[in-house]
MARKOLSE-460338 format. One record per residue (C-alpha): residue in three letters; x, y, z. Coordinates in Angstrom, 1 decimal, decimal comma. Each point is the difference from the previous one (the first is absolute). Layout:
ATOM  code       X       Y       Z
ATOM   ALA       X       Y       Z
...
This chain:
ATOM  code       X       Y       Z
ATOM   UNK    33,8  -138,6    72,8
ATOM   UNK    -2,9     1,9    -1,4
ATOM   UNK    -2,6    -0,8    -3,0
ATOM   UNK    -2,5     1,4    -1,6
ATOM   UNK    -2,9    -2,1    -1,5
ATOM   UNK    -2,2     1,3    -2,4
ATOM   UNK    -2,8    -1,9    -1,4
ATOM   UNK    -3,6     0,8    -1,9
ATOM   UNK     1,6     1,2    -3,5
ATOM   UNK    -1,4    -1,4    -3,0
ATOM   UNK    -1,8     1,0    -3,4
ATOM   UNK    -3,7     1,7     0,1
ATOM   UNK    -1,8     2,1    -2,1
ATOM   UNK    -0,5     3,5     0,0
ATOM   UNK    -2,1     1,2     2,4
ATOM   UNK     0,3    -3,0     2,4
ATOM   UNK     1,6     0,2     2,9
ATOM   UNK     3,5    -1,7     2,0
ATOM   UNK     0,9    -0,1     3,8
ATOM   UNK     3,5    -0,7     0,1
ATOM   UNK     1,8    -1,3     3,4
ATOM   UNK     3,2     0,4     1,7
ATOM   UNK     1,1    -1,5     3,1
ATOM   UNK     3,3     0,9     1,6
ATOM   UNK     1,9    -3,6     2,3
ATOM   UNK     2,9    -0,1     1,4
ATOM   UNK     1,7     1,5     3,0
ATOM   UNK    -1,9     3,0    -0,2
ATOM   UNK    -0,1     2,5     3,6
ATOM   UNK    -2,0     2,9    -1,9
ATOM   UNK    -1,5     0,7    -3,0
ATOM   UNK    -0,3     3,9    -1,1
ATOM   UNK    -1,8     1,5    -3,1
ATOM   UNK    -0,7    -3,3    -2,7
ATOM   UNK    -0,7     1,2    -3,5
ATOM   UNK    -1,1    -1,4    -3,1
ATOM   UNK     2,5     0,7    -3,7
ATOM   UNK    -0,4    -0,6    -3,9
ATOM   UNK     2,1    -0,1    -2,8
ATOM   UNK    -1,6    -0,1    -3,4
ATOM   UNK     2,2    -1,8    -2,8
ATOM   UNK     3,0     3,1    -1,2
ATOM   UNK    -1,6     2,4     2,8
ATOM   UNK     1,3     0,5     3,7
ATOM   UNK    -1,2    -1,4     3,0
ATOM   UNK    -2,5     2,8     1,4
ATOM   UNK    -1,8     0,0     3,4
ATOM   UNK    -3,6    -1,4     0,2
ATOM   UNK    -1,0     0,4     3,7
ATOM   UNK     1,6     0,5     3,2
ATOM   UNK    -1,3    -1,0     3,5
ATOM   UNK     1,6     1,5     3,9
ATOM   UNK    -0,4    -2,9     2,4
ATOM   UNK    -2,4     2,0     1,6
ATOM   UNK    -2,1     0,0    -3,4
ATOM   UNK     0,5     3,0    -1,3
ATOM   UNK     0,2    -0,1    -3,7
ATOM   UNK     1,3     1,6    -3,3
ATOM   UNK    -1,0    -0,7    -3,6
ATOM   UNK     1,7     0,6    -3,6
ATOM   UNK    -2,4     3,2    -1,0
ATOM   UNK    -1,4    -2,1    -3,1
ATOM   UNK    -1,1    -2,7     1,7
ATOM   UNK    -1,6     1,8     2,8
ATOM   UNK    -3,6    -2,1     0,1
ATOM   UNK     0,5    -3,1    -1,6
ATOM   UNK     2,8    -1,0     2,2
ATOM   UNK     0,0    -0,8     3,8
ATOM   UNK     2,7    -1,0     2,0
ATOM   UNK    -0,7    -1,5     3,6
ATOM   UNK     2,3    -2,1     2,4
ATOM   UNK    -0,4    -2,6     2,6
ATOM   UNK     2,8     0,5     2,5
ATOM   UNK    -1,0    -3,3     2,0
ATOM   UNK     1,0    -1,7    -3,2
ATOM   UNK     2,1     1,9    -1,0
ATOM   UNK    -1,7     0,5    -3,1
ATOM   UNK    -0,8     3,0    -2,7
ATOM   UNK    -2,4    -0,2    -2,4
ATOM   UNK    -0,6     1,9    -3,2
ATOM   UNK    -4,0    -0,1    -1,7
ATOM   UNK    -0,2     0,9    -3,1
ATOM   UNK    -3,3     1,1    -1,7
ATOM   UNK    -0,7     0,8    -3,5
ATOM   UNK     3,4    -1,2    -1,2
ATOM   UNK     1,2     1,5    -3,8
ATOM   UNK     2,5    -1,4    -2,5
ATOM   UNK     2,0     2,6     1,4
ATOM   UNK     0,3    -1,4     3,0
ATOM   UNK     1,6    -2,8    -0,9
ATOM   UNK     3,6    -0,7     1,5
ATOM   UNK     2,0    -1,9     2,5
ATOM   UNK    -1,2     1,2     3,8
ATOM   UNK     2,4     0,0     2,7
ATOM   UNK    -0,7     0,0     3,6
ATOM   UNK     2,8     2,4     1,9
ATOM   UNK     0,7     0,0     4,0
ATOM   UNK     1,9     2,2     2,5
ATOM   UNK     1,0    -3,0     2,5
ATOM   UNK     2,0    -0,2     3,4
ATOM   UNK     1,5    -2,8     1,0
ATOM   UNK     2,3    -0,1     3,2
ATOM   UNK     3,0     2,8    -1,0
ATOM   UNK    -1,3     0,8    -3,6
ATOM   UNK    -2,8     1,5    -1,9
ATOM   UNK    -0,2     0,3    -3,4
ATOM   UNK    -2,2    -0,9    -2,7
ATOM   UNK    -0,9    -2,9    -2,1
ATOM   UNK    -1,7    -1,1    -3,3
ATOM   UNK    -2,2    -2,9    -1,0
ATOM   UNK     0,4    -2,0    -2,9
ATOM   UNK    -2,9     2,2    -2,0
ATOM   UNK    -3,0    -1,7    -1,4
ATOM   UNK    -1,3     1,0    -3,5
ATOM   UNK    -3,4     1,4    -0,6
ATOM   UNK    -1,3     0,0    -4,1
ATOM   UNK    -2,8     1,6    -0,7
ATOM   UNK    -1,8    -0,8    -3,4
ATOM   UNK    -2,0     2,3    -1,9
């Protein structure tokens, strides 16, 4: 069994800033890319950032700047800073991982954690 924890959601205002968590357990062999996802009330989920295992990374165009994504693989870990947050960034954040355990590979979801922003 695999799970995905996120933590470090919560309200601030605009312009402050959020470093959400995620940390993978379970019987866990590999982990491949880790990624962070939002859905906005009545919108899609849409991708935030993505990070290799290696560390290479990959960001939503609009939040290119504001938004870093970095990962610890000891822990098992990704992380998601977020810098000058707006209104519109407020939604539920889901961590997303590609893991192998022995004979399968897939990927899972976390719970999400919900970010508000004020204005």
């Amino acid at each position: 069994q695999v799970q995905l924890v996120e933590s470090g959601g919560g309200l601030v205002q605009a312009g402050g800033s959020l470093r959400l968590s995620c940390a993978a357990s379970g019987r866990i062999l590999d982990i491949n890319d880790m990624g962070w996802y939002r859905q906005a009330p009545g919108k899609q989920r849409e991708l935030v950032a993505t990070i290799t295992n290696s560390g290479s990374t990959n960001y939503a165009d609009s939040l290119l700047g504001r938004f870093t994504i970095s990962r610890d693989n000891a822990k098992k870990t990704v992380y998601l800073q977020m810098n000058s947050l707006k209104p519109e960034d407020t939604a539920v954040y889901y961590c997303n991982a590609d893991v192998g355990t022995w004979g399968l590979r897939r990927g899972y979801w976390g719970q999400g954690t919900q970010v508000t922003v004020s204005s």
